[in-house]
C-alpha positions in Angstrom: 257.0 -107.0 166.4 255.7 -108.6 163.5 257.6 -111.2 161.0 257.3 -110.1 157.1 258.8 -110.9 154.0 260.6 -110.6 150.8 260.0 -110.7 147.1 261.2 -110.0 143.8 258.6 -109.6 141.4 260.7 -109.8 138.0 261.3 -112.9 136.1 259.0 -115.9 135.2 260.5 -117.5 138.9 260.4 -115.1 141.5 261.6 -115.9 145.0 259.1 -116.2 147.4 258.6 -114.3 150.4 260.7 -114.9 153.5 260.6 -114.1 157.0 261.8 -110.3 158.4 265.3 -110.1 158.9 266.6 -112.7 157.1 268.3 -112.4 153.5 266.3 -112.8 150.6 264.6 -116.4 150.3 266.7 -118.5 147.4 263.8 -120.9 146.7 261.6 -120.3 143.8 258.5 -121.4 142.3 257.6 -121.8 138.2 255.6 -118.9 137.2 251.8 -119.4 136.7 250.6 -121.2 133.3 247.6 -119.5 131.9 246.2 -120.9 129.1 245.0 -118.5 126.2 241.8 -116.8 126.7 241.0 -118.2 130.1 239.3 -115.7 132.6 241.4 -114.4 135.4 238.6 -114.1 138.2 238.2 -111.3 140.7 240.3 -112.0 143.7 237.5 -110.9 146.6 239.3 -109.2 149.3 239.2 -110.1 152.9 237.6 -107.4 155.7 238.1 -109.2 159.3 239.2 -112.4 160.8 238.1 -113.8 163.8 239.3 -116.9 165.8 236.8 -117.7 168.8 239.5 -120.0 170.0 241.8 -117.0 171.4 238.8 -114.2 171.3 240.8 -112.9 168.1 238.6 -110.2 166.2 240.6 -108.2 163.8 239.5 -106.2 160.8 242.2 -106.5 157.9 244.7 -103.7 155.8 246.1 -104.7 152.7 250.0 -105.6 153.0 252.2 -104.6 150.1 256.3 -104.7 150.2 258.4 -101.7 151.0 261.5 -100.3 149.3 263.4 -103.2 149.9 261.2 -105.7 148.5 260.4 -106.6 152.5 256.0 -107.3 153.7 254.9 -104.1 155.5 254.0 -104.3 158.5 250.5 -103.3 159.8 250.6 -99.6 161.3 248.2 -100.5 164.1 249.6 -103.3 166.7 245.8 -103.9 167.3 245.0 -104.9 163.5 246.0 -107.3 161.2 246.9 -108.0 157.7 246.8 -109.4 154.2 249.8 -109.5 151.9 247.5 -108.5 148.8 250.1 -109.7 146.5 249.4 -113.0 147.3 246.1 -115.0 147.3 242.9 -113.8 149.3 241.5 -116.3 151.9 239.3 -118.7 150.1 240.9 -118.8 147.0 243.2 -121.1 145.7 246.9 -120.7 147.2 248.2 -119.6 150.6 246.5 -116.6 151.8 248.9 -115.2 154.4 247.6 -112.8 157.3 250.5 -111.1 159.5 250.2 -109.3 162.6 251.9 -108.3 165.1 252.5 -109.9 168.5 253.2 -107.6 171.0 253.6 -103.8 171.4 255.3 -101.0 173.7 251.8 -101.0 175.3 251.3 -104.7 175.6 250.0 -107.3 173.4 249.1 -106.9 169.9 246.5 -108.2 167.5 248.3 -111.9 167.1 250.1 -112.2 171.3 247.6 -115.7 171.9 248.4 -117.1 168.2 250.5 -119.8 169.8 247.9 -120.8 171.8 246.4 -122.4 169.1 245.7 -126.1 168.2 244.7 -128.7 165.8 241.1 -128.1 164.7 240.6 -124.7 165.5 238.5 -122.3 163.4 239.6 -119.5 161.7 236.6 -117.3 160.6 238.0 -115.0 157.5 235.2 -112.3 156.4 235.0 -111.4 152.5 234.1 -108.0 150.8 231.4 -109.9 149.3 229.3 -110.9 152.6 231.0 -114.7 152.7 232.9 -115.8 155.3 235.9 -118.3 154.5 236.4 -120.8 157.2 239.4 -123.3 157.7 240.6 -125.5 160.4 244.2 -124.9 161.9 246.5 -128.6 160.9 249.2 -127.5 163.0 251.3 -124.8 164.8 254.8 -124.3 164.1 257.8 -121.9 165.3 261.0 -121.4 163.2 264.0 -119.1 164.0 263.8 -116.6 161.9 266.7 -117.5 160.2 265.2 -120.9 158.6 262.0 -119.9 157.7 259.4 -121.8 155.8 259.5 -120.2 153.3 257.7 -123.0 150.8 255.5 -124.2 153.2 254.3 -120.6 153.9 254.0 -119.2 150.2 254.6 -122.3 148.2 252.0 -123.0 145.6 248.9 -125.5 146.7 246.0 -127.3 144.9 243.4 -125.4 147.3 242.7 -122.8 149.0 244.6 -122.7 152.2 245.7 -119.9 154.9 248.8 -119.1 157.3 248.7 -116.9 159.9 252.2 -115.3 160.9 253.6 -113.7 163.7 257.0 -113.4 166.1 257.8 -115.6 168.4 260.5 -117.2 170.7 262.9 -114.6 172.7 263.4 -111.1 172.2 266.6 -110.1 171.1 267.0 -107.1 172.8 270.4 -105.7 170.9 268.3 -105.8 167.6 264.9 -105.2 168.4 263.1 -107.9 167.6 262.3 -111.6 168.1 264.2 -114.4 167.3 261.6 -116.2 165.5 258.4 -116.7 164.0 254.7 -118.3 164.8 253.5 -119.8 161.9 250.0 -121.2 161.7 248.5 -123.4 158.9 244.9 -124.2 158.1 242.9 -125.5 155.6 239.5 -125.3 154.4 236.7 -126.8 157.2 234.9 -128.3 154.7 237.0 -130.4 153.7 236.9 -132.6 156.1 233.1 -132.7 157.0 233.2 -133.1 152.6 235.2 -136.1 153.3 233.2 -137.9 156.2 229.8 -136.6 153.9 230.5 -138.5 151.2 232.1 -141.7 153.4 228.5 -141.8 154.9 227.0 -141.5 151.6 229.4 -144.4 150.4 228.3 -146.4 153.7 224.4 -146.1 152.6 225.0 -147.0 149.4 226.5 -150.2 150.3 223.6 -151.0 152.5 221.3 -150.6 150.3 223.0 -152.6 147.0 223.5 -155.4 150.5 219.5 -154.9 151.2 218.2 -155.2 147.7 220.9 -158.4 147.0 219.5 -160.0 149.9 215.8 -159.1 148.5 216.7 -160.1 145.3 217.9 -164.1 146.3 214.9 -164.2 148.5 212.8 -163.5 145.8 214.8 -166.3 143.6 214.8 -168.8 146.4 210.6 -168.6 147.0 210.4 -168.9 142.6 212.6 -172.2 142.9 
């Protein structure tokens, strides 16, 4: 069974999408500012993901919302998805990727997503011949009930991805689990950015130290 969401896609502050089986979130976010004339660019839509940590290889189906404003679920238990109203992995925002955790047959496309820790890479394919690649930051499971809702879809400064699934007991009187599996991740460049430019910083200091030192040996042999 797979956790999904819902939307309402009127009004300058729509609600966000929330877990399955829950009511409608009641948090919302400001609507986008564009600025006149500024280019919209072309989201580039995502074809697999792959996490070597769990042996995950899935291609991808775009996700829309149903009748009642609730994320589709992916028809196969073996693939998962992209809510293609949201961002698309590498892009700015969170890119969300749903799938489902078990079937009647056994485990689906997402049963190991627990599994997975701090550091991991996620390896998300583009239409264009890119691959976006982040690091997982943490692992976290919700009843379904109180679901993340910001954290999940909330607006971000970068490009960022969760991956979503059920999780906790199975409620056997509804059908479902009682929670959700949420993962987050962020860009893995970021970091290796980070420590690139603190090494960068670190040379730079050595060689203003080297050339001061230079410099007052050169002042002390003219005295």
């Amino acid at each position: 069974m797979l956790a999904a969401g819902a939307v309402a896609l009127t009004g300058p502050a729509a609600p966000l999408p929330a877990a399955a089986g829950t009511a409608a979130a009641t948090a919302t976010v400001p609507g986008p500012v564009v600025l006149a004339q500024q280019p919209v660019p072309t989201a580039v839509p995502p074809t697999r993901v792959r996490v070597p940590a769990i042996g995950l290889d899935s291609g991808l189906v775009d996700l829309g919302l149903d009748d009642t404003g609730a994320l589709e679920a992916p028809a196969d238990f073996a693939t998962a998805g992209w809510y293609a109203g949201g961002p698309a992995p590498g892009d700015v925002g969170p890119a969300v990727l749903a799938g489902h955790v078990d079937s009647h047959r056994g485990p689906a496309v997402f049963a190991r997503l627990r599994e997975l820790t701090a550091g991991d890479r996620v390896l998300v394919d583009r239409a264009d011949g890119s691959t976006a690649t982040f690091a997982v930051t943490r692992v976290e499971r919700h009843p379904k009930d109180a679901f993340p809702t910001d954290a999940v879809y909330g607006p971000t400064a970068d490009a960022q991805l969760r991956l979503v699934t059920c999780g906790g007991d199975f409620d056997r009187s509804v059908r479902s689990y009682e929670d959700n599996v949420v993962v987050f991740a962020r860009p893995a460049g970021q970091r290796r950015r980070s420590r690139a430019r603190q090494q960068a910083a670190c040379q730079w200091r050595r060689q203003s130290a080297a050339e001061s030192v230079s410099h007052g040996s050169r002042s002390e042999s003219r005295a």
